[in-house]
C-alpha positions as CSV (number, residue, x, y, z in Angstrom):
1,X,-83.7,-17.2,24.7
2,X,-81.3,-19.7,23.3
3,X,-82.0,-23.3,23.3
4,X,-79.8,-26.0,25.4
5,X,-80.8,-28.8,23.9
6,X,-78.0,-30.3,21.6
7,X,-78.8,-30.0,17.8
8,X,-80.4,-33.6,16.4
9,X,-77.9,-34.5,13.8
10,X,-75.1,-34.0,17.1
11,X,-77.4,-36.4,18.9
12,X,-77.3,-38.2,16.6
13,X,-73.4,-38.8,16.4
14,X,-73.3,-38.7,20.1
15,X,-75.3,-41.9,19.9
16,X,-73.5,-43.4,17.1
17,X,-72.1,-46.9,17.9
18,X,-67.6,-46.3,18.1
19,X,-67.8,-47.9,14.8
20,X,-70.4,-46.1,12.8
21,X,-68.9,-43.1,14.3
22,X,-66.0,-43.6,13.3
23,X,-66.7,-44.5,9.4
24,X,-68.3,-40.8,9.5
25,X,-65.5,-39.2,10.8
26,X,-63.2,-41.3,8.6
27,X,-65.7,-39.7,5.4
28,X,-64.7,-36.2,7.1
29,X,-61.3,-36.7,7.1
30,X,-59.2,-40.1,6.3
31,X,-56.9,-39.1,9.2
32,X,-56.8,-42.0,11.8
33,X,-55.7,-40.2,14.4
34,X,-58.1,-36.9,13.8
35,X,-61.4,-39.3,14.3
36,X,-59.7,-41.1,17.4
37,X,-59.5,-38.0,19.2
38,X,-62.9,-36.2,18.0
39,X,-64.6,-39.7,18.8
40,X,-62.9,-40.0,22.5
41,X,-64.6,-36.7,23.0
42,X,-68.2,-37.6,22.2
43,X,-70.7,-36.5,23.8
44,X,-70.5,-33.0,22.4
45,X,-72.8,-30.7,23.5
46,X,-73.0,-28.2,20.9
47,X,-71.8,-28.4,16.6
48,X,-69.4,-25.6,17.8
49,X,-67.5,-28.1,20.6
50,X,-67.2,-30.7,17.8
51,X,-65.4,-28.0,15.5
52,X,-63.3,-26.6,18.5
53,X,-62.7,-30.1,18.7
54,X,-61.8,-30.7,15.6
55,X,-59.4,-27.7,15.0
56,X,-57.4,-28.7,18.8
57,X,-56.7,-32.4,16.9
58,X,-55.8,-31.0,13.8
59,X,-53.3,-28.8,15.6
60,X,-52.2,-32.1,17.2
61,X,-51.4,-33.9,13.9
62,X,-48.0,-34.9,12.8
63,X,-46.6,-34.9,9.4
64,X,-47.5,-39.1,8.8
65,X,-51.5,-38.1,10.1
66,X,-51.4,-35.0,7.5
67,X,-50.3,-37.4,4.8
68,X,-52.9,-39.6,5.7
69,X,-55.5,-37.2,5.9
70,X,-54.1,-36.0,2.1
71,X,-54.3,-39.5,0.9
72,X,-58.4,-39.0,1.3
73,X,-58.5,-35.9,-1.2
74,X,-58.4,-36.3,-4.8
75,X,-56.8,-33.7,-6.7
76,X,-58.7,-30.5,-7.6
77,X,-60.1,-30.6,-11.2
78,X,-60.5,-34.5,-10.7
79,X,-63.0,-35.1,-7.9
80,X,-63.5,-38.8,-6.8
81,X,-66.3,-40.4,-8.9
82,X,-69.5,-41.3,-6.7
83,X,-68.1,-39.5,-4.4
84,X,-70.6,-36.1,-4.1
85,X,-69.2,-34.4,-1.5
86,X,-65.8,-34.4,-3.3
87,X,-68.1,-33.1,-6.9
88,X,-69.7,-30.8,-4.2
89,X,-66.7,-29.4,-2.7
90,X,-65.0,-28.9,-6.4
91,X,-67.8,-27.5,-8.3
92,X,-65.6,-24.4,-9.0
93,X,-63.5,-26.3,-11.7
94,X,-67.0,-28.1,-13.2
95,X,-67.5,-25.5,-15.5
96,X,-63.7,-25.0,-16.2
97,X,-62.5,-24.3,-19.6
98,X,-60.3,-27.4,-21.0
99,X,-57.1,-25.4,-20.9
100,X,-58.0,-24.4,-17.5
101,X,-58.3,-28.1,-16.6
102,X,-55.4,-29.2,-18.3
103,X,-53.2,-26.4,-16.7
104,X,-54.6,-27.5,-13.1
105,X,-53.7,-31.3,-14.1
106,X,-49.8,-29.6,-15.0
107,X,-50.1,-27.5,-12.4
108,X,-51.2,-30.7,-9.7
109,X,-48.4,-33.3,-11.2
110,X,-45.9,-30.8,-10.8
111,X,-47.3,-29.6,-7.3
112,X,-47.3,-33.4,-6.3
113,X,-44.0,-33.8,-7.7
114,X,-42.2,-31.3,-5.2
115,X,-44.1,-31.6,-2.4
116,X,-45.4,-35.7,-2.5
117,X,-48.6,-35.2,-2.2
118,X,-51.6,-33.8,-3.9
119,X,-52.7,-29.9,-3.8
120,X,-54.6,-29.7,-1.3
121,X,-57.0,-26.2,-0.6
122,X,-61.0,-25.8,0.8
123,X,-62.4,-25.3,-2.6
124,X,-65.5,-24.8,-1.7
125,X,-66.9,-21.1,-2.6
126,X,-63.8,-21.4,-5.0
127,X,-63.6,-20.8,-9.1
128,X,-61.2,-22.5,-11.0
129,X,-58.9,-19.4,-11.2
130,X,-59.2,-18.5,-7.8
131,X,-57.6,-22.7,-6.9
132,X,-55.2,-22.2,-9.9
133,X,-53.8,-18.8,-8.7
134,X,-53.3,-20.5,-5.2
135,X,-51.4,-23.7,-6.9
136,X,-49.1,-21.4,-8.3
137,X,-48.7,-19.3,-5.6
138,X,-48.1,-22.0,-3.1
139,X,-45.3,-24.4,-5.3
140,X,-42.9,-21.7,-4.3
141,X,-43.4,-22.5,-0.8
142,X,-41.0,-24.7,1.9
143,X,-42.2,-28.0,2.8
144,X,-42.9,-26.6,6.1
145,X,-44.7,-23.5,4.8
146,X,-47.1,-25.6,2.8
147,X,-47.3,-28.5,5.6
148,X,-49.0,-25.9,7.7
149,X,-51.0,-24.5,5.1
150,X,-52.3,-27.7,4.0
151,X,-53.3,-28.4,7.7
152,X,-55.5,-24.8,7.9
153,X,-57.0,-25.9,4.5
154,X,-57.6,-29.5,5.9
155,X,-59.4,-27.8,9.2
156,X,-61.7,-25.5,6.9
157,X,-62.9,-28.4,5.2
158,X,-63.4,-31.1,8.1
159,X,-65.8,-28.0,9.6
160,X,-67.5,-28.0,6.3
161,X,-68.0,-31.6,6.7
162,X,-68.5,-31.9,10.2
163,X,-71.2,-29.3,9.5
164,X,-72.8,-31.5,7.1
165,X,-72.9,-34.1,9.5
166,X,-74.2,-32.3,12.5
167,X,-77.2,-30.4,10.5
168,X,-78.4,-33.6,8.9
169,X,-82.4,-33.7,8.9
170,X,-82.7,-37.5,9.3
């Protein structure tokens, strides 16, 4: 028999105040428009609404609320410092050779210079190959190509996040 009762850490963003919900959703995803919807949704019943959710908004997003979300991602191989979900999430290029690092940093400037605006992939469960092979394989791409890749990558890691949200202890 399955339990009804919502999971504690969703009860506890149900129950957020707007604002404090929103500055959690914001450290999800830095698109404005992503945390309007998922908040204007709230109560959610179970972690899988809130990531059904999630993915309907992302669908929803136009090419200014991708941007914004990428503004919110540092590049991979340069994770924001304090920040440890972005260390957590790019742990893959920690132990990275220095020529591996320094072709990622090529690899990103040149990324960023053709498409204006930073590599963005779910690195998590990722080496530093695997996220170099996929730079080079995706700077061949259109800017609409990679505009809708970049928005499946940014859905895989909002659920990553939102997870981490929802399954919080205390």
């Amino acid at each position: 028999m399955t339990s009804t009762s919502t999971p504690p850490g969703l009860a506890r963003f149900n129950d957020l105040e707007e604002s404090a919900a929103s500055a959690a959703l914001h450290e999800a995803c830095a698109s404005t428009e992503w945390a309007r919807r998922l908040l204007a949704g709230r109560p959610y019943t179970t972690a899988e609404d809130l990531y059904t959710a999630s993915d309907a908004a992302m669908a929803e997003l136009t090419a200014a609320d991708l941007q914004e979300a990428m503004a919110g991602h540092p590049p991979i191989g340069r994770p924001k410092p304090g920040d440890p979900a972005s260390a957590r999430e790019q742990r893959g290029m920690a132990g990275a050779s220095e020529e591996l690092k320094t072709e990622m940093l090529e690899l990103n400037l040149a990324y960023q210079e053709k498409f204006g605006h930073v590599f963005l992939i779910c690195a998590t469960g990722r080496t530093g190959e695997q996220m170099r092979d996929a730079v080079k394989e995706r700077i061949g791409n259109s800017p609409d190509q990679e505009r809708e890749i970049v928005r499946t990558e940014l859905g895989k890691i909002n659920r990553i996040r939102l997870a981490r949200l929802v399954e919080e202890d205390a």
